[in-house]
C-alpha positions in Angstrom: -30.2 -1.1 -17.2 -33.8 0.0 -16.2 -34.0 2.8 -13.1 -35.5 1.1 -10.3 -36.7 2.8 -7.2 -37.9 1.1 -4.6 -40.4 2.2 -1.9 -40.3 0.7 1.5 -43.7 -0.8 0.6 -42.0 -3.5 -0.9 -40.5 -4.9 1.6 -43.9 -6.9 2.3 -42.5 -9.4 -0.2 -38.9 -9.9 0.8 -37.5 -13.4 1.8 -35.6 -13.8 5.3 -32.1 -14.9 5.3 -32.6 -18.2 7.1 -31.0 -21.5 6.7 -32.6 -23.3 4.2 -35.1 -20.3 2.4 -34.4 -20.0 -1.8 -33.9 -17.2 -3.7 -34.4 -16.5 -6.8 -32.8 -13.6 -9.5 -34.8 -11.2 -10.9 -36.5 -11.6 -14.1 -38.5 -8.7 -14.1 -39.0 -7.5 -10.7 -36.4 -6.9 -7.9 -36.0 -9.8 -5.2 -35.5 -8.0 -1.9 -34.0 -9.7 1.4 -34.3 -9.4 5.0 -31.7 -10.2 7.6 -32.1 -12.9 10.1 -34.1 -12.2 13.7 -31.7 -10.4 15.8 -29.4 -9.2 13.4 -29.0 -6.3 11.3 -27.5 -6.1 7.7 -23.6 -5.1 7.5 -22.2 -5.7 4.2 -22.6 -7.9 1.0 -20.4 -9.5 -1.5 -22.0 -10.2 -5.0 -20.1 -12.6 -7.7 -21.9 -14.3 -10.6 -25.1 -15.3 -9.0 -23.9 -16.0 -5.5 -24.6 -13.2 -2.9 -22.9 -13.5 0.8 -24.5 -11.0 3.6 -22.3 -10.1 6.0 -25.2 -9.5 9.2 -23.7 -7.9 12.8 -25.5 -8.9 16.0 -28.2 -6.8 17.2 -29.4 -8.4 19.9 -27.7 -9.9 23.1 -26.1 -13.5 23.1 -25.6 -13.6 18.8 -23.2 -13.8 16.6 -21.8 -12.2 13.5 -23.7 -14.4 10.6 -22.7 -14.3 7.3 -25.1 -16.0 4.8 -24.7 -17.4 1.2 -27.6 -17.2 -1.6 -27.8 -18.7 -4.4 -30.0 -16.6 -6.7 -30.9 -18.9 -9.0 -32.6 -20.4 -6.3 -31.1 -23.4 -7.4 -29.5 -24.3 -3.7 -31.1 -23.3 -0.7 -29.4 -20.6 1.8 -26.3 -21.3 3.4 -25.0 -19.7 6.8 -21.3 -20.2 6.8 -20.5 -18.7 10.3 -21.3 -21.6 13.4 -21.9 -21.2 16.9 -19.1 -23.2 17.7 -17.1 -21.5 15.3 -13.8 -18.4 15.7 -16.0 -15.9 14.2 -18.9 -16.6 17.1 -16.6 -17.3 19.8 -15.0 -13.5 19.3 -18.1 -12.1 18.5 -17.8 -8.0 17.5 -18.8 -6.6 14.3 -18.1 -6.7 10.6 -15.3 -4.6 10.8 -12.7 -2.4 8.0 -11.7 1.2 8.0 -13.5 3.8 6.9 -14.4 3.1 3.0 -13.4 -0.6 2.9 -15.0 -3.5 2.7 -15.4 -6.3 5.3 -16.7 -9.0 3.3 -16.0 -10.9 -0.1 -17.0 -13.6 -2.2 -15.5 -15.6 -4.8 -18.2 -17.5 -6.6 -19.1 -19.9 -3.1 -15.7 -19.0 -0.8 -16.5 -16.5 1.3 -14.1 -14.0 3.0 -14.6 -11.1 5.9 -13.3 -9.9 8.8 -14.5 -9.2 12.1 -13.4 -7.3 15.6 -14.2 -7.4 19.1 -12.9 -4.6 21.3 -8.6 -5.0 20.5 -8.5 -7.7 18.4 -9.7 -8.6 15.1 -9.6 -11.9 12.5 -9.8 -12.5 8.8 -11.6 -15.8 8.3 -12.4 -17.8 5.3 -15.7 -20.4 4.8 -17.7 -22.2 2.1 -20.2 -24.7 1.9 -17.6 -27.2 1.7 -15.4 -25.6 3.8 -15.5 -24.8 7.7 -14.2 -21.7 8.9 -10.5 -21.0 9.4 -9.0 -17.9 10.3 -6.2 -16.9 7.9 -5.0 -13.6 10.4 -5.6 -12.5 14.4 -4.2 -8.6 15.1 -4.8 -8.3 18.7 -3.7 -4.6 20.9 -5.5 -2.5 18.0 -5.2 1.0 18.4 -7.7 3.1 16.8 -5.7 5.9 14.5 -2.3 3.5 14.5 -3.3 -0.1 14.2 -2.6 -3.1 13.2 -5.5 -3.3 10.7 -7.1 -6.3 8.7 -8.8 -5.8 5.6 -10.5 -4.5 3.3 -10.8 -7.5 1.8 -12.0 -8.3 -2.2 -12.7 -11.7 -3.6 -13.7 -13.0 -7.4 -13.2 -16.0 -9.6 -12.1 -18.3 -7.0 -9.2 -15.8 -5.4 -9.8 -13.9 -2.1 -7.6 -11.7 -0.7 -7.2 -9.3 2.1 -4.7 -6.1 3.7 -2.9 -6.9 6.4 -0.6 -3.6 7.8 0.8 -2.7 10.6 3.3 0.3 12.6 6.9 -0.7 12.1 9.1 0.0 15.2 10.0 3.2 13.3 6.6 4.5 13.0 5.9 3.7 9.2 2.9 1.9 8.7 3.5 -1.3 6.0 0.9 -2.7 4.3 0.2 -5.9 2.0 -2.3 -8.3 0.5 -2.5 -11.5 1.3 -4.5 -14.3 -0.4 -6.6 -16.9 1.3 -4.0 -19.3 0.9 -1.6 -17.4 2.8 1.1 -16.0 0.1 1.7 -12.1 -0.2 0.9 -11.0 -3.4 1.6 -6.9 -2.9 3.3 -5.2 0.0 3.9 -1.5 0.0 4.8 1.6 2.7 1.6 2.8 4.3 -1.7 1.1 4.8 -3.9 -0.6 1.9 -7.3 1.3 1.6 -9.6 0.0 -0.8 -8.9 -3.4 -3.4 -10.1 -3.8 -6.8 -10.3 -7.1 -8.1 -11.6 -8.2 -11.8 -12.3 -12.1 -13.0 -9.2 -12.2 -14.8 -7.1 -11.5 -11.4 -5.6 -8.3 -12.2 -6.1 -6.0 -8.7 -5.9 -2.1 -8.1 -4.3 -1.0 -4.7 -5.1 2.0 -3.1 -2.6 3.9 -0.8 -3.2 6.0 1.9 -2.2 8.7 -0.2 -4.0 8.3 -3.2 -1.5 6.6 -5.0 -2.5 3.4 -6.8 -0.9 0.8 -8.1 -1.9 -2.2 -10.7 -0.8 -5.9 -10.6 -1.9 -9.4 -11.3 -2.6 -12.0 -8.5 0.5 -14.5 -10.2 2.9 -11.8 -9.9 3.1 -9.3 -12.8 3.3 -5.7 -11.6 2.0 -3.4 -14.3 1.5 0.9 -14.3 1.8 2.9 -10.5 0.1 6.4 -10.5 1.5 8.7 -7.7 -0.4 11.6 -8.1 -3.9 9.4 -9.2 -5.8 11.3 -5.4 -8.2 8.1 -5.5 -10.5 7.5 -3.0 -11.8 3.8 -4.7 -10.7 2.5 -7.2 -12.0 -0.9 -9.2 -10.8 -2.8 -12.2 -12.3 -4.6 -15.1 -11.0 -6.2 -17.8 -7.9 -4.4 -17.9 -9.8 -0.7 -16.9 -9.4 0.6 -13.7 -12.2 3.3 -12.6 -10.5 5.7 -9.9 -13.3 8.1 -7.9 -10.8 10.7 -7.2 -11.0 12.7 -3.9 -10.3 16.1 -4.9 -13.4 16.7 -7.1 -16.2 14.7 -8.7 -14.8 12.8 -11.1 -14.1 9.4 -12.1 -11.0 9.1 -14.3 -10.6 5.7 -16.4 -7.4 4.6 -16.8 -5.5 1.4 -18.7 -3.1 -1.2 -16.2 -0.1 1.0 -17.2 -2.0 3.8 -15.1 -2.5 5.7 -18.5 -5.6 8.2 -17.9 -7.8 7.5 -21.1 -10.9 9.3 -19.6 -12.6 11.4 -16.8 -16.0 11.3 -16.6 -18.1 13.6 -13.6 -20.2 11.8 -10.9 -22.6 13.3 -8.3 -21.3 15.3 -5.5 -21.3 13.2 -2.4 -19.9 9.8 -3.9 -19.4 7.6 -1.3 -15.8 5.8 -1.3 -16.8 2.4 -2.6 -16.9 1.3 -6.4 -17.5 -1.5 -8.2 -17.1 -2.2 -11.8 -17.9 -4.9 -14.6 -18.9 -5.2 -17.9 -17.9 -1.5 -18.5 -20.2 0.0 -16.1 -19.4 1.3 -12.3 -21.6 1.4 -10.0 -21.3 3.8 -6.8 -23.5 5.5 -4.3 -23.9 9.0 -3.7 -26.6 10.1 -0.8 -29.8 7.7 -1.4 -28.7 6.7 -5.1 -27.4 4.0 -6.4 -25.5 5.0 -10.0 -24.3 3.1 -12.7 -21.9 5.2 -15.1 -20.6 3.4 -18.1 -16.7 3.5 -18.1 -16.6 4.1 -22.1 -19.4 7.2 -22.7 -19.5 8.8 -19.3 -23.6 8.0 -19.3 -24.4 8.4 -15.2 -27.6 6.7 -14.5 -29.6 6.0 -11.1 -30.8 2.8 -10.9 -31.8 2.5 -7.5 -32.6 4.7 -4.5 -33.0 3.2 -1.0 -35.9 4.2 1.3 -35.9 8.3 2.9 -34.6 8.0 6.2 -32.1 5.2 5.1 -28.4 5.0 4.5 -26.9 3.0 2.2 -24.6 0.3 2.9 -22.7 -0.8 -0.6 -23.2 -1.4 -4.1 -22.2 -4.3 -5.9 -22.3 -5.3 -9.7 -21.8 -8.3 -11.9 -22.3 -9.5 -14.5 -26.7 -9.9 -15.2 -27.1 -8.1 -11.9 -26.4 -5.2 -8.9 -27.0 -6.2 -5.8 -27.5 -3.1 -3.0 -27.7 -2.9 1.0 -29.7 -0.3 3.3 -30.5 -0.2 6.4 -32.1 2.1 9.5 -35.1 5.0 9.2 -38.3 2.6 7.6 -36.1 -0.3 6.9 -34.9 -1.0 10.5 -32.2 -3.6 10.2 -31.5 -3.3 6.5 -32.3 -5.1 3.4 -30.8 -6.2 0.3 -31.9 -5.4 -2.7 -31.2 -7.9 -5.8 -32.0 -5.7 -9.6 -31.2 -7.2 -13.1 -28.7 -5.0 -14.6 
């Protein structure tokens, strides 16, 4: 990967997010992308060369939008949320927990969910889908639920946390796939999801404890004592940023620690991983550590004044979201890896 910082000045060539614009990967160059008038960026969702926005509302009498581009600019954009659709008609904001994430893609089928006031949805689109909403919570209390999301999506599966206070005051969590089944419940409330292309997922408790199992039902390794904050999984590796220092520990399905590698203090708690590298954001940067030497390197840093939004990583690129100080409502920056 080549470091790649990228001055505000650049946003004088970025593309808008409208209906019908083309993008195009990076060759040698980073592609950089503007939210649509009256909106501001909230999230993103990268997977092979398809990137969905996730854009809240920032002006009166619009709608949560979430977008679809194709970055071989083979297909022109997509907006997958409608006027007359249940993602406009509740209206809100992009909306998990604290260090989840509201919006996933699987190559084209899009995930997220959304809340307005006391009740939320998870819906599901794609360009040859409409929306549908898989899940409405309604009576949401702030510190005691019920919660949707995060959700995580990849190779055609998307999933999403669903958990709720039981009448006994335990909160019980689960993932749920687009198509309805549960795939994982558990006490407590699932925090962040890690998902790799071959369907094997990391759960993270509310406690730290994570837990490792495949989409068609094999449960694999459970770490009690793993302190996570994120967690992601590729190929079989799951890459824990641990909460009680700065450290990234590596670690095989059967929860096996096989490495710990340092990060920069300040890691934000989101992570991302594939091809053996994770990346994750710490302040303005945006690293990329390699899961088998411990190599840390910043290949990105969003404009002074900004704060960035996510990181995301596949497999010829890493997608990266900013927004406020000199960028205003955000952009999103596209970098070959």
């Amino acid at each position: 990967m080549r470091p790649v910082t990228l001055p505000f000045a650049l946003a004088a060539a970025t593309l808008a997010l409208t209906a019908g614009s083309r993008a195009t990967a990076p060759a040698a160059g980073p592609l950089t992308l503007a939210p649509s008038a009256g909106h501001r960026i909230a999230g993103i969702a990268l997977d092979r060369e398809w990137l969905a926005i996730a854009e809240d509302p920032a002006a009166a009498g619009l709608c949560p939008a979430v977008r679809l581009v194709d970055l071989t600019g083979r297909r022109e954009t997509r907006t997958l949320t409608h006027a007359s659709g249940p993602t406009c008609r509740l209206g809100g904001r992009f909306w998990v927990r604290a260090g989840g994430r509201a919006l996933g893609v699987a190559i084209v089928r899009s995930i997220w969910v959304t809340r307005r006031g006391a009740t939320a949805i998870v819906a599901k689109a794609s360009p040859g889908e409409p929306e549908e909403v898989l899940a409405r919570v309604t009576a949401i209390d702030p510190s005691r639920g019920p919660f949707l999301g995060p959700v995580v999506a990849t190779n055609w599966l998307r999933l999403y946390g669903h958990y709720a206070r039981a009448p006994g005051g335990t909160l019980t969590g689960e993932v749920v796939s687009a198509n309805r089944r549960a795939l994982w419940a558990a006490e407590g409330p699932v925090l962040p999801l890690g998902l790799d292309d071959e369907e094997h997922a990391v759960t993270v408790g509310s406690d730290g404890a994570i837990a490792m199992w495949h989409a068609h039902g094999a449960r694999y390794g459970r770490v009690e004592a793993a302190r996570a904050r994120a967690a992601a999984v590729d190929r079989g590796l799951v890459a824990v940023l641990r909460s009680d220092r700065a450290t990234l520990d590596v670690r095989l399905l059967s929860g096996r620690r096989i490495s710990s590698w340092p990060v920069a203090s300040g890691a934000a708690p989101l992570l991302d991983a594939d091809g053996g590298v994770a990346v994750y954001l710490a302040g303005r940067a945006v690293h990329a550590l390699s899961l088998t030497t411990g190599r840390d390197r910043v290949v990105a840093s969003a404009p002074r004044g900004s704060t960035l939004v996510d990181a995301q990583i596949e497999r010829r690129l890493i997608a990266y979201a900013f927004r406020g100080g000199p960028a205003g409502a955000g952009r999103v920056v596209v970098v070959a890896r």
